[in-house]
BAMIMI-226555 format. One record per atom (N, C-alpha, C): residue in one letter; x, y, z. Coordinates in pm, whole numbers, plus 50000, padded with zeros to 5 digits. Example, Ala and Ser with C-alpha at 12.3 -4.5 7.8 and 13.67 -1.06 7.14 Angstrom:
BEGIN
A513194943150780 A512304955050780 A513204967050780 S512854977550708 S513674989450714 S512905000350787 
***
This chain:
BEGIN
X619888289210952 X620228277510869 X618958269510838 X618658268210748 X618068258610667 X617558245310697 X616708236710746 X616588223410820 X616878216110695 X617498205510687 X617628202110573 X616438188910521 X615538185310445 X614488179410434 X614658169710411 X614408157410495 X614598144110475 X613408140110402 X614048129310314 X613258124410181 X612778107410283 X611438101210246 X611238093210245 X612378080410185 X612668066010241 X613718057110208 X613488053410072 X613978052309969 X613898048809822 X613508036209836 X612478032409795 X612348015709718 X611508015809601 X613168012309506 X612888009709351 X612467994709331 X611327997809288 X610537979209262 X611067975509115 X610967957709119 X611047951409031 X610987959508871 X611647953708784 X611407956908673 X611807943508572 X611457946308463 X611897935308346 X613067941708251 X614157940608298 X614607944808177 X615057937008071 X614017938707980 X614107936807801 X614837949707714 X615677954107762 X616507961007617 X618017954307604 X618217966407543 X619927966407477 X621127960607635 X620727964007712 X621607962407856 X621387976707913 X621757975008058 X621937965608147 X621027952008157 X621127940408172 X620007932108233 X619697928308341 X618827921608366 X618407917508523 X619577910508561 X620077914508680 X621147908208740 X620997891708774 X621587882108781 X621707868908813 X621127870708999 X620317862809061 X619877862909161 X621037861509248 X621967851909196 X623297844709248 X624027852009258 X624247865809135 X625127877009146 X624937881809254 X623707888209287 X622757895909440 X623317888109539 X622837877509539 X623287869509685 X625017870509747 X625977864709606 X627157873309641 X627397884909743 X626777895709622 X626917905009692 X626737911009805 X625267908109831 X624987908209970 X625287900310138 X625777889310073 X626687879610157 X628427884110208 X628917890510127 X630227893510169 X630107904910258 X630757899410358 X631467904310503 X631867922010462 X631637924110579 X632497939310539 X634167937410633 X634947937110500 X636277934410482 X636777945910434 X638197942610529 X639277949710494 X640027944610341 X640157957510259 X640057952810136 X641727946110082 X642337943510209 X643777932910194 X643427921710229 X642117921710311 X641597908210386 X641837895210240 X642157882410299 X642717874010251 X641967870110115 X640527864810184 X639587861210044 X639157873009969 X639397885909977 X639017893109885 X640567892209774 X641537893009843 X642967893009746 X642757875109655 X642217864609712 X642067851009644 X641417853309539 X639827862909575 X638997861709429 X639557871909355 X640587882809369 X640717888909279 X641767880609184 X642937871509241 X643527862309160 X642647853009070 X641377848609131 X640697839809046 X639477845308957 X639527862109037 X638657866908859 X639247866508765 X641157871808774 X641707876508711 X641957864408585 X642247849508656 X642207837308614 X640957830608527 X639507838808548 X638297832508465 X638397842008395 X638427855108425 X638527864208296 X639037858008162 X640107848308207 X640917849608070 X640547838007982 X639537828608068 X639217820008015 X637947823407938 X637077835608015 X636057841507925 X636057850307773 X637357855507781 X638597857607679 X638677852007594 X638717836307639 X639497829907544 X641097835607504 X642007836107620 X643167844307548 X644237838007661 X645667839307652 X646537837407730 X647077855507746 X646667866607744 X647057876907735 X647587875007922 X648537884607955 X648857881708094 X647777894308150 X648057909508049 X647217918208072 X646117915708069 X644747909908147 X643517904608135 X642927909608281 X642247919508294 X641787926408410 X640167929308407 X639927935108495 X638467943408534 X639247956308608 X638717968008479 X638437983008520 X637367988108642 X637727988408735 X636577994208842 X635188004208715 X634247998508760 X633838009808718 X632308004608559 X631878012608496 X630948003408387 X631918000208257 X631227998708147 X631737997308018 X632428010907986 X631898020808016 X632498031707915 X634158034008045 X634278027508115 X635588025308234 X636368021008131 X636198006708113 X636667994608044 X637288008407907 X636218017407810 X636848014207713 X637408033107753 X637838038307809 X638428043407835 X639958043307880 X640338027207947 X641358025407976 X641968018807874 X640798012907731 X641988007107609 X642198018207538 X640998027407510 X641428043007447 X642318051807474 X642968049507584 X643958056607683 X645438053607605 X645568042107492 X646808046607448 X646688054907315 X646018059507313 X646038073107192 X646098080507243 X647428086507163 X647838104607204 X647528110807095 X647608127207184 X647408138407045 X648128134206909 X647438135206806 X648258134906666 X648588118806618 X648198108906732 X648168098706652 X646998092806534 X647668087606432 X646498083606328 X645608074006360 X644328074806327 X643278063706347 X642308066306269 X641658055006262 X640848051406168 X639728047206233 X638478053206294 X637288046006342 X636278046406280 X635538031406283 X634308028606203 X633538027606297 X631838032906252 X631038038106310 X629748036506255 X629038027806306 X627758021506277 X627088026706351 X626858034006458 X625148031606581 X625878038806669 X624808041706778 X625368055506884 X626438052406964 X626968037707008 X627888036707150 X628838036807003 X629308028606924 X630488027406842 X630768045906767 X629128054606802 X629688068406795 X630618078906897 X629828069307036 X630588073707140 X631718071607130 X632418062407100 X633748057807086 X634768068406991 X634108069406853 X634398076106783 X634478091306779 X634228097306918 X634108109906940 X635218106007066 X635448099307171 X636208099507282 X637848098007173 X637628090307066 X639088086307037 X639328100606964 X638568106406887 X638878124506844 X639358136906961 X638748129207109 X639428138707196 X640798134707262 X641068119707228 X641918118607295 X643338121407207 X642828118607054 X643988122806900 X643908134606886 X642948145006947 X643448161206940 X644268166406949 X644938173906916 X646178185406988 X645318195907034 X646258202007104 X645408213307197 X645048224807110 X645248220306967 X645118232406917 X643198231806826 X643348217206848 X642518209606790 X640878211106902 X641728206707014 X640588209007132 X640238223107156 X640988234607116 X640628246907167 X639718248307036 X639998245206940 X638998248606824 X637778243806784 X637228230306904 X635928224506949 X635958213607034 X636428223207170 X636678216507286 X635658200307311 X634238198307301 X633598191707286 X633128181307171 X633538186207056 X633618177006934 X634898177406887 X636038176206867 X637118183806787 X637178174606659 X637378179406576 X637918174506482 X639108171406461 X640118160806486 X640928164506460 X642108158606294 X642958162806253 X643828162606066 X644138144706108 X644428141406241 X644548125206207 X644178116306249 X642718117606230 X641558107306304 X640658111106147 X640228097206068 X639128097305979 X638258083706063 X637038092306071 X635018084506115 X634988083905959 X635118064806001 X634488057405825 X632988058105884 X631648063205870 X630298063505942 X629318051105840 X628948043405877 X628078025205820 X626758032805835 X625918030505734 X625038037705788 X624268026805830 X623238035405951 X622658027206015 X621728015805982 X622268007206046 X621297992606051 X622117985005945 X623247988605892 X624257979505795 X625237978305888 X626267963405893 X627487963005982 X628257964905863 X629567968105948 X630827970505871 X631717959405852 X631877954805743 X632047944105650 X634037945405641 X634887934305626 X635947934605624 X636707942805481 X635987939505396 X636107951605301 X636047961405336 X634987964305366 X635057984705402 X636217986005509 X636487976505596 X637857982405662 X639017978505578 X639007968805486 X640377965505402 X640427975205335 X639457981605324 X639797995205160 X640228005005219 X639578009205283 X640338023905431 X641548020705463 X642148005705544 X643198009705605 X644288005805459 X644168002505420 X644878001005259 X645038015505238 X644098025605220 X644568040605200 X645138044805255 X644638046305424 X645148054505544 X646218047405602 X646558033005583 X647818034905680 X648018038105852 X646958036405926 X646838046406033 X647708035306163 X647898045506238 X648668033506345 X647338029506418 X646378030006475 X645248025506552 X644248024406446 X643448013406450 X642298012606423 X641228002706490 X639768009706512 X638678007606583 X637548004906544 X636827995206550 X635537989006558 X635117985506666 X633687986006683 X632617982606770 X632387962406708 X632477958006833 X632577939506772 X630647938906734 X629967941506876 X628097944306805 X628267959106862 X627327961506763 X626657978306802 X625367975606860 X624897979206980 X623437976407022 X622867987806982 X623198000906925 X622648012606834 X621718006206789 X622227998006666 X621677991306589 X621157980706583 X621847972006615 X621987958406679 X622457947406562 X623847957106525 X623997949206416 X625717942106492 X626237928206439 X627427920506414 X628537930206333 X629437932006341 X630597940906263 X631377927406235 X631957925306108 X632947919006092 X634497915206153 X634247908406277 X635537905106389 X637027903306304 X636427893506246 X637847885006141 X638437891306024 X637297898405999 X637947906505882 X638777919605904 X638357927106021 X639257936906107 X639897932106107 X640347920606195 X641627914506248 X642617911406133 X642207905806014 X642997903405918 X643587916405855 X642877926305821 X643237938805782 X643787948505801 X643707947906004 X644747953006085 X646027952106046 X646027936306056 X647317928606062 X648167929005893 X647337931805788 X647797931905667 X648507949205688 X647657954805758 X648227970005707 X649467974205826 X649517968205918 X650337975306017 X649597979306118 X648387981006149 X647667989006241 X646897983306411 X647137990006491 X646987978306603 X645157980006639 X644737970806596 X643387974006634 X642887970706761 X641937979906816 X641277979406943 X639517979506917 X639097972506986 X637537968306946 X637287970407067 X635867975307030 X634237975107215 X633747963807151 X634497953507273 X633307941007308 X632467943307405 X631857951507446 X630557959607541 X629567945707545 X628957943207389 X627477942107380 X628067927407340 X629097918407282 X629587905207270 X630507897107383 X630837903407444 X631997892107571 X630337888907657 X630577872507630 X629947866307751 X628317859207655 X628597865207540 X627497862907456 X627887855107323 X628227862607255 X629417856307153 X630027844807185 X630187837307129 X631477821907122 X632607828707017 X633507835007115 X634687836907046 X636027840607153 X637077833707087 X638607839507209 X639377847607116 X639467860007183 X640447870707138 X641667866507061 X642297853307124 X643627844607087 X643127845506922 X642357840106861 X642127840706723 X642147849406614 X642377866406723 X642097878406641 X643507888106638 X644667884506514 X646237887606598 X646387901406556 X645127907806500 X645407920206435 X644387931106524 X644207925206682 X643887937406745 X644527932606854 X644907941306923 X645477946407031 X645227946207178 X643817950007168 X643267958307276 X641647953907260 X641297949907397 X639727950407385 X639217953607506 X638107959107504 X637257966907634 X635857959607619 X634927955507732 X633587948907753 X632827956007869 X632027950307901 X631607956908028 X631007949308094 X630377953808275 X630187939608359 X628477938908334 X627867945608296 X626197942108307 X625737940008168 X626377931708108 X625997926607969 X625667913907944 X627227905507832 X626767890507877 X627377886208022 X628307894808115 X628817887608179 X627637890808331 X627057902208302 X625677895108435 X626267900008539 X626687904408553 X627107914108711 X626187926608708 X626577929108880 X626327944508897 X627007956808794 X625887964608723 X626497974408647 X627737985108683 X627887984408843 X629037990208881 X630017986208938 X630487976308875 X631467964408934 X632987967108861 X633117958408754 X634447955808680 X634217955108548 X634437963408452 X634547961408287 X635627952908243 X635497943908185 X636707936708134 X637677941708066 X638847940408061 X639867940907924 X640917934807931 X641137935207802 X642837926407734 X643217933607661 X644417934207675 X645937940307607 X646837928707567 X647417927207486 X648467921607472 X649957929407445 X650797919107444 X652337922807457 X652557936807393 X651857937707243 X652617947607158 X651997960407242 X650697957907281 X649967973407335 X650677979907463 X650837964307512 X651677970907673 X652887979907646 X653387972407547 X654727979307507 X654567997107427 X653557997207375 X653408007007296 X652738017707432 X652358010407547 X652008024107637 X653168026907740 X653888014307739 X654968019507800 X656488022807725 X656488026607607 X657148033607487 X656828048907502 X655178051807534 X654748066407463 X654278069607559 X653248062307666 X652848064107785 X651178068607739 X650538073307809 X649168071607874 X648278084807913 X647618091707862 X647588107607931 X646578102808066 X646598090208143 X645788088908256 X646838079908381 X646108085708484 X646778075708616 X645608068308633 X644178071708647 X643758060108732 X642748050508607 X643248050908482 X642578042808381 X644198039008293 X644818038808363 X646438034608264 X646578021108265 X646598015108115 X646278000008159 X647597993908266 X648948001008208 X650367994908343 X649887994808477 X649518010508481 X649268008208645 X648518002908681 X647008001808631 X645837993208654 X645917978008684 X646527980008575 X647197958208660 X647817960308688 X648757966108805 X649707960808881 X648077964909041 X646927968709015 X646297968309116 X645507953509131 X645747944209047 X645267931609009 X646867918509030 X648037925109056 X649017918709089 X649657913408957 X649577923908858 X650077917708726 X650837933608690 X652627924908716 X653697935908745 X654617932908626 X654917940808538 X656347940908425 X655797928508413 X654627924308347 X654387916108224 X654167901808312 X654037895808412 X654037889308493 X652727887208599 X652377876508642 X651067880008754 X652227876508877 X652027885008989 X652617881309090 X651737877909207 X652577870509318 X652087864109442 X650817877209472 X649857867709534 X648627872909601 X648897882709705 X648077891109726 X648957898709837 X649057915109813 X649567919109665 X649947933309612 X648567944309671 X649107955009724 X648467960309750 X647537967109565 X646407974609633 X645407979609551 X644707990809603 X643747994409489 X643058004209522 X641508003209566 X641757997509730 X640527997709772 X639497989909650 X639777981809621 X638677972409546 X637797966509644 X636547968909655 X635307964709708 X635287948209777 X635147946109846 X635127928409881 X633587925009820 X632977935609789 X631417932009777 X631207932609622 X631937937409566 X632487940609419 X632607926609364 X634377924309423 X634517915209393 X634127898109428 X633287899209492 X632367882209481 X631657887909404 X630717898709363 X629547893809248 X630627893809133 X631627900909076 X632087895408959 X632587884008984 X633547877509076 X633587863309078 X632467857509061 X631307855609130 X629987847609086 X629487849708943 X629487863008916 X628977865408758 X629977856408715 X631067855308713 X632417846108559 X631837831908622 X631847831408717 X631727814108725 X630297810308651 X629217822408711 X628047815208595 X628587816408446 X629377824008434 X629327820308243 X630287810608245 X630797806608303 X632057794908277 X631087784708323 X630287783208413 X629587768808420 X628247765608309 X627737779408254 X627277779508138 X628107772808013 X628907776008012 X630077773107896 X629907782107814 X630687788407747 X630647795207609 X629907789807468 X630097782707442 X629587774707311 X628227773407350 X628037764907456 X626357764707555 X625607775907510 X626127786807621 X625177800007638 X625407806007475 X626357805707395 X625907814707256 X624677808507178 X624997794307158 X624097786507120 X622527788707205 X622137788507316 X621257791207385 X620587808107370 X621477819307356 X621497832007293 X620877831607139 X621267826907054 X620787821606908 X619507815606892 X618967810907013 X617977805306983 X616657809407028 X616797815307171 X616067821707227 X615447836707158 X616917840007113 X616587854406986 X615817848006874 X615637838406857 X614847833806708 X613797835006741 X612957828106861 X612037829006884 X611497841306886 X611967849306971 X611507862506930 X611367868306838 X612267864506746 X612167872806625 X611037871306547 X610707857306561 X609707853006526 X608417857306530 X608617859706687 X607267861006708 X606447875606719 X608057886406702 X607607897906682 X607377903406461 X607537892106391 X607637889906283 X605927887506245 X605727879706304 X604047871406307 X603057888706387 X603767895206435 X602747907206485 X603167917706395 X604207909706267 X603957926506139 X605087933906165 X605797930306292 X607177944106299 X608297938506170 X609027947706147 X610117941906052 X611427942806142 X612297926806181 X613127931006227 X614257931206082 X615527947006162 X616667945106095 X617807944606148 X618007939206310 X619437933506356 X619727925106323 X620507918006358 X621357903106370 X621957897506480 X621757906306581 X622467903906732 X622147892706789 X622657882706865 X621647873706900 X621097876307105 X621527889507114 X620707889207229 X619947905007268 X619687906707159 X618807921707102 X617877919406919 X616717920006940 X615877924506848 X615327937706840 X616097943806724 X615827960106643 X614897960006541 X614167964406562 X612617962606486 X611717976706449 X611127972406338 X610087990206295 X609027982606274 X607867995006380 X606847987906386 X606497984006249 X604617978806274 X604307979006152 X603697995306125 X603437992705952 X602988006005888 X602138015506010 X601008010906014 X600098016006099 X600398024606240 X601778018906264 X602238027306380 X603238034506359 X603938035006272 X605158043306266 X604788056906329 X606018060406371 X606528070206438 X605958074206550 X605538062606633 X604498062106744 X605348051706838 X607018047006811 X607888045606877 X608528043107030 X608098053807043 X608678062807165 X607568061007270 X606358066307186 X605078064307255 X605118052007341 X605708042807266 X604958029707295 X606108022907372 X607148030807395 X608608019107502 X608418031507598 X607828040007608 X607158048107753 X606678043207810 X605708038907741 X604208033307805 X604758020807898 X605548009507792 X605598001507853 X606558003407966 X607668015207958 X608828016808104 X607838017808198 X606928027408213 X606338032508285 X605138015608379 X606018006208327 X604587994108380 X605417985608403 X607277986508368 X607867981608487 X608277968608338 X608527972008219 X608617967408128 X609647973508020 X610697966608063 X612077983308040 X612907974907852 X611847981207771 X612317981907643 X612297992407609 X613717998407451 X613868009007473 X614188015407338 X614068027907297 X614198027007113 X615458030607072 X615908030906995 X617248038106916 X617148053306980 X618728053707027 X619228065907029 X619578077206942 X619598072306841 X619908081106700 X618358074906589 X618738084006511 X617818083506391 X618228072506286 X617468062306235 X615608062406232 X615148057406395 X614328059706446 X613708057006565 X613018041006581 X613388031606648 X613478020506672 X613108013606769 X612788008006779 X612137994706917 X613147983606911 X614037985407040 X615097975207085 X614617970007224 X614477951507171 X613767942407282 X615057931907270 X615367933607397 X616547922507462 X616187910207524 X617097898307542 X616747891307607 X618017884807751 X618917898707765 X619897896507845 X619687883707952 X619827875508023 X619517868408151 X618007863608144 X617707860908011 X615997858907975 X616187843107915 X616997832407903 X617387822507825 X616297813207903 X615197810807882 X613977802707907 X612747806507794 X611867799607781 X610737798607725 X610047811407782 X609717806207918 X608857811807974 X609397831008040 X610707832508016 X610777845608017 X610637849107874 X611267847407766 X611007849707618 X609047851607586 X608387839207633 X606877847207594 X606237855607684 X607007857907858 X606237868607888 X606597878107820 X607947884507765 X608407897407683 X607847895207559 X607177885507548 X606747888307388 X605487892607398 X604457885207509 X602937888407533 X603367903407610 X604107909007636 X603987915107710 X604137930407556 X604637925107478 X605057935607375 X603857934407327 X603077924707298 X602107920107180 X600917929907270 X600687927507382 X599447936307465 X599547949307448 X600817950407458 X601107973907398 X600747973307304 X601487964807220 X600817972907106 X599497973507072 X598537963507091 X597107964307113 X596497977907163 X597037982407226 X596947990407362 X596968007707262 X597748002507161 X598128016207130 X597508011806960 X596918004006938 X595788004606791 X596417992906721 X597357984506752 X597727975806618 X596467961506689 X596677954906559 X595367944006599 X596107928106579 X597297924206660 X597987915606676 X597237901806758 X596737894606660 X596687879106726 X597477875506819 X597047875206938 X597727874207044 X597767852907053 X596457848606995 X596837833807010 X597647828406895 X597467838406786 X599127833906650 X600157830606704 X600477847906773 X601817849406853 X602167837206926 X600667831207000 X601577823407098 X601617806207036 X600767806606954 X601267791906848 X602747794406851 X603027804806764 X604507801506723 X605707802706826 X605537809106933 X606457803407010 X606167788807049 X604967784207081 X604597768907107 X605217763507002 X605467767306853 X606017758606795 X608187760406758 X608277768806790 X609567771206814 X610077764706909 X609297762307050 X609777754807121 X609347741807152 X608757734707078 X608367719307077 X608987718306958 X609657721906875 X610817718206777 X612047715406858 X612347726806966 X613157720707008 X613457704607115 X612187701607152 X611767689207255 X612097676607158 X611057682407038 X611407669006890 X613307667506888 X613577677306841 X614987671106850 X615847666106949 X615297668107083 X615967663107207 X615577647807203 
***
């Protein structure tokens, strides 16, 4: 037999992360986590915070939905368990801007397959009643382009991405919602890259259904914690009408592991599935920081902090073309094109985690997840402005830093 070779103890050092998400976790999240007891997972205060995630969730929502949970698990958890009410052969309609709103658009083709559909490209299928409306990249999808589709198609489901961090473009929320609701169709949206960032409550949007988020985005948790989602009345009903091809992502059964039974939250107490006690305090700590942030606060604070940047990667020649307000999608200048890749290596590799487009055209995506200060915004900016130096562009590094000096003594003047 074989000795088996013990590896030296892992220690992964510090990093910055500036992209699309995950972001640097909240220090407060960590401490959570590392503070809770090792509990029995009926033990009392772990069953309290799961009543009172279940309770900020909905306020992070913005929604009275009763269905308002956390999916064990990341974002693609979350949108697996709202994708879970499409069966083979149902119609849908998904729009598709940038690589995760593609991911989507390929999981909802396997889940609308028939088997006759999956045997004929088990891994992509195509299937006669699923149409990909495809935005091309770096344009969002506008309430028109979904009013004109579902006006044709008629489809019982339809899907948008709320931001695409592909791209890093805004999709039209309100105009889905209205168009849903004009045609008959129950729409389900990935709030992935907007819950916790965005200033908006689901309550406002009566023409979707269903929404999925995830925990290491705006809401600042550990990436392997709880993905958010909401269902409302008509969806619950429509999975427990047709049912679900899953047990452990079914949104019924899933909340009744959160104590939310036949449409109802019930007494504290319901058993579950081994939910983490260490789990659940960092997502309790993550919702309370965005609830003591406030919503309106932190979007507004998101909006502004992205300006600066934009700014200041504007003044070094890049062209940005997102709109996100907590991701800048940018092509270098002339001089560097297609030298991309080169250059968000260089910087991973120094502990500086920006990152390019997954799909084509090839892109430089700089985030500012858990970055809402001055002084984290110009180290990621000096810190971009020195690569590129590094790699031939000839960026005024004291321009650069005027104009954040003046972006942010505009804001002091108006205080």
């Amino acid at each position: 037999m074989t000795v088996p070779h013990i590896f030296a103890p892992l220690e992964i050092p510090e990093t910055l992360a500036a992209g699309p998400g995950p972001g640097n976790t909240d220090p407060r999240v960590l401490g959570a986590f590392a503070r809770a007891g090792l509990a029995d997972h009926m033990q009392a205060d772990v069953l309290r915070g799961m009543v009172e995630c279940k309770e900020m969730l909905r306020a992070v929502w913005g929604t009275a939905n009763t269905y308002t949970f956390g999916v064990g698990g990341t974002g693609f958890s979350g949108l697996d368990c709202m994708l879970g009410a499409i069966l083979p052969g149902d119609t849908v309609v998904a729009f598709v801007n940038g690589t995760f709103s593609g991911i989507d658009g390929l999981t909802i083709r396997m889940k609308a397959a028939t088997r006759e559909e999956l045997r004929a490209n088990a891994l992509d299928p195509k299937p006669a009643s699923v149409t990909i409306v495809t935005v091309p990249h770096g344009q969002s999808v506008t309430g028109e382009i979904v009013e004109r589709v579902l006006a044709e198609k008629k489809p019982k489901w339809a899907f948008m991405a709320h931001w695409e961090t592909g791209s890093g473009r805004i999709n039209d929320l309100e105009g889905f919602s209205a168009a849903c609701a004009r045609h008959g169709a129950m729409g389900l949206v990935d709030a992935v890259s907007s819950l916790g960032i965005a200033d908006f409550s689901i309550d406002d949007y009566p023409g979707v259904v269903g929404w999925a988020s995830c925990p290491q985005k705006g809401v600042l948790c550990l990436p392997l914690t709880y993905a958010p989602v909401s269902f409302t009345d008509r969806y619950i009903a429509e999975v427990r009408e047709n049912g679900c091809h899953s047990y452990v992502h079914n949104p019924v059964l899933e909340a009744r592991h959160w104590g939310i039974v036949e449409g109802k939250d019930v007494a504290a107490g319901v058993y579950h599935r081994t939910h983490s006690g260490y789990a659940v305090a960092a997502f309790h700590e993550a919702l309370r920081i965005t609830l003591e942030h406030g919503r309106a606060t932190k979007a507004r604070d998101y909006a502004f902090h992205e300006a600066a940047l934009r700014e200041a990667v504007t003044v070094m020649g890049c062209e940005v073309t997102s709109n996100m307000t907590s991701l800048v999608v940018l092509n270098l200048p002339a001089a560097l094109a297609g030298r991309e890749k080169e250059l968000v290596q260089m910087c991973r590799a120094r502990g500086f985690g920006i990152w390019p487009t997954l799909s084509e055209p090839v892109q430089v995506r700089i985030g500012i997840l858990n970055q809402l200060s001055e002084a984290a915004v110009r180290t990621i900016v000096l810190r971009f402005a020195e690569a590129m130096n590094e790699i031939g562009a000839s960026v005024d590094l004291e321009a650069v830093g005027e104009r954040l000096r003046q972006h942010y003594r505009a804001l002091e003047a108006a205080e």
